[in-house]
N, C-alpha and C positions, 0 to 999 in steps of 0.2 A: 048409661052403663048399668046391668044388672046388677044387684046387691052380693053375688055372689064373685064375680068379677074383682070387685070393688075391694071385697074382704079378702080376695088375695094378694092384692096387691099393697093390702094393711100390713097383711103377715110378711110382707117382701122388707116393710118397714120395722116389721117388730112389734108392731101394734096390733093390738088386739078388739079395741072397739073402736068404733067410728069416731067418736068426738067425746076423749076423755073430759070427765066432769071439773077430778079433781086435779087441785092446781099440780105442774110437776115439783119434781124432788128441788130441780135448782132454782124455784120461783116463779115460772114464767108465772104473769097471770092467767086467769080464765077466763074475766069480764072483759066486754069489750074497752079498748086498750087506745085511744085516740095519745097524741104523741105529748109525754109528761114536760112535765116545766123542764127546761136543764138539759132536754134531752140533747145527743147531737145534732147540733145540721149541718149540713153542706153544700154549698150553691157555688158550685165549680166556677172561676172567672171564664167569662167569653171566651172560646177559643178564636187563636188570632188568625188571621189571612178568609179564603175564600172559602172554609169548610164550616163556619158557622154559617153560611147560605147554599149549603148544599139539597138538592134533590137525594132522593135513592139512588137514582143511576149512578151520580155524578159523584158520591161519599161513594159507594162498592169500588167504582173505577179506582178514585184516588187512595181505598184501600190496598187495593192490588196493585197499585205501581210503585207503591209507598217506599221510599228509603228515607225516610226522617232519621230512623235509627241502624244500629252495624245488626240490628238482625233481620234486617232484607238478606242479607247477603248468604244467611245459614238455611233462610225457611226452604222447605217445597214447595208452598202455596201461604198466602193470608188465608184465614177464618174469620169470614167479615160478622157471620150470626145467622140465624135460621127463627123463619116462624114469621106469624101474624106480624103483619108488621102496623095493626091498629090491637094489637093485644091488649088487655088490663092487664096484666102479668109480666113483667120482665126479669130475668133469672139473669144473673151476670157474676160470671165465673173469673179465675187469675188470670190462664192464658193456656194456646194449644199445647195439648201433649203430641205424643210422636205420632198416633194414629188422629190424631184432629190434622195435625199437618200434612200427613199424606191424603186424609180423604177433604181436606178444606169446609167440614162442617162441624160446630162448637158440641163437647159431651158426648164424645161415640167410646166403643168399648164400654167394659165394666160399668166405668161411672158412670157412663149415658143412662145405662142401663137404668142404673139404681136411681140417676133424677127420674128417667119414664116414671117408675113404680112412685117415685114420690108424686111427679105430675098424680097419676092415676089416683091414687089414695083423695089426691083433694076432687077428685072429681073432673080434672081437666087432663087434655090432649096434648102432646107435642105440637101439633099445629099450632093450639088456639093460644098459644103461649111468645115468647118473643125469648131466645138465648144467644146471649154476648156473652165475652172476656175481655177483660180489662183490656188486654194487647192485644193484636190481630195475627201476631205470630208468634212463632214458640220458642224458647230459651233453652239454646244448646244443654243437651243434657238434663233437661227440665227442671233447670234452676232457679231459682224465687228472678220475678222481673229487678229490673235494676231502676234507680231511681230515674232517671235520662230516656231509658225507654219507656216507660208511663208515661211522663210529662210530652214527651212526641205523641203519641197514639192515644193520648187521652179527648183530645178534640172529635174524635173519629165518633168513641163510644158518646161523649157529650150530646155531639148532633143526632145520634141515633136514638138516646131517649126525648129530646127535643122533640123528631119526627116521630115516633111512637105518641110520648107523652101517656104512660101508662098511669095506672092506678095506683100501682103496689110495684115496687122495687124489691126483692129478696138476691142478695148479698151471699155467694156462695162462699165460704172460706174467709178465714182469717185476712191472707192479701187483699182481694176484694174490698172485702168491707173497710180496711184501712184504706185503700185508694180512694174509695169512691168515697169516704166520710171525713178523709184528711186529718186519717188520727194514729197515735200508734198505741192505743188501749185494746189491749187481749181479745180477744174474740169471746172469753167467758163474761166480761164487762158489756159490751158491743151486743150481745143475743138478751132476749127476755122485755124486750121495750124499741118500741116505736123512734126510728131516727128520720131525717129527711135529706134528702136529695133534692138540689132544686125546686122545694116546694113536695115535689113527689113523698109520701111515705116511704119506709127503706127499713125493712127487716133483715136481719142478719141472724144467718145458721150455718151450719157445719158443710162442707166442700164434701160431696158424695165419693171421693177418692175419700177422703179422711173414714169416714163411715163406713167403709169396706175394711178399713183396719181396724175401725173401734165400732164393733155391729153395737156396744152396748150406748152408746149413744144417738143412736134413732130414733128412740123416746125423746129426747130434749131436742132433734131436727123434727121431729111431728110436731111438736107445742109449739117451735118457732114458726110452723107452716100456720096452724090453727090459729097463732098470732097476727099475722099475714091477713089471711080471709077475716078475721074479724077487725081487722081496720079498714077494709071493705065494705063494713056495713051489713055482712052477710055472707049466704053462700057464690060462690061464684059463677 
């Protein structure tokens, strides 16, 4: 990607230079950041029955015929995820909005948009990346998941970073990261330090809907990215 390219897609973020020096306003660090004493973890139990030994085929299929939970019955379509499916990178969002559920693929509209520009800013593609949600279907009226529907549809996403097995886990939004970290600490707690998953690394930033509302917080979703690739070991 040319330098010029690149730098527009900073500005789409609000950022100005490629790889701020100085630490940000709300702490994050700047050195690389390997995962602190005390940090979170969380290593989801086994999911039960025959979808912890699923293939690809065989997890999409049983996403799409899925009725574990009462929101088969409202969706369009499941949003099983998109992307590399050997990616270092996996992005995992709350769950479908009303245009994820009519078009059946995760971050379209606005938001999509606005993760592209963050993909772009670190140097990566929509392809080379891997994007899930917590649930594979969407919550009438786009209301927070409920505790029952997680616990159903969590096996789904389980298996999915299983078969990935990425590098770097990044936790879009507040729900997210409490799902996947099995905590109910703020999202300002939750960002600025290295948690895990399964063993996986697992950083936590701001949900790109959120960020369209508050543009002044793109600064603190950049430093959580540049957190990100530097538990990486580097650039990506």
């Amino acid at each position: 990607m040319d330098t010029q390219r690149r730098r527009q897609y900073l500005r789409a973020m609000g950022i100005q230079a490629w790889v701020p020096r100085d630490p940000t306003p709300d702490g994050a660090p700047s050195g690389t950041a390997p995962a602190p004493a005390g940090a979170a973890s969380a290593a989801p139990a086994s999911p039960a029955g025959a979808v912890d030994h699923m293939d690809w085929t065989a997890l999409e299929a049983a996403v799409r015929g899925c009725t574990r939970c009462e929101l088969h019955a409202t969706r369009t379509q499941t949003v099983f995820g998109t992307g590399d499916r050997e990616a270092d990178w996996l992005f995992v969002g709350e769950a479908p909005g009303v245009e994820e559920d009519r078009q059946g693929e995760p971050f379209v509209g606005r938001a999509g948009q606005l993760l592209n520009a963050m993909l772009f800013a670190l140097g990566l593609e929509r392809e080379t990346v891997y994007i899930a949600n917590v649930l594979k279907c969407r919550p009438p009226n786009n209301r927070d998941p409920m505790g029952e529907e997680v616990r159903q549809c969590e096996p789904y996403l389980h298996r999915q970073v299983a078969l990935i097995r990425p590098r770097i886990i990044v936790a879009l939004g507040r729900f997210a990261a409490q799902s996947l970290l099995k905590t109910t600490e703020p999202i300002g707690r939750l960002r600025g330090r290295v948690h895990h998953y399964d063993g996986i690394p697992l950083v936590v930033t701001y949900h790109p809907a959120y960020l369209l509302r508050s543009p002044h917080d793109k600064r603190k979703a950049w430093a959580d990215l540049q957190l990100a690739r530097r538990s990486l070991g580097g650039d990506p």
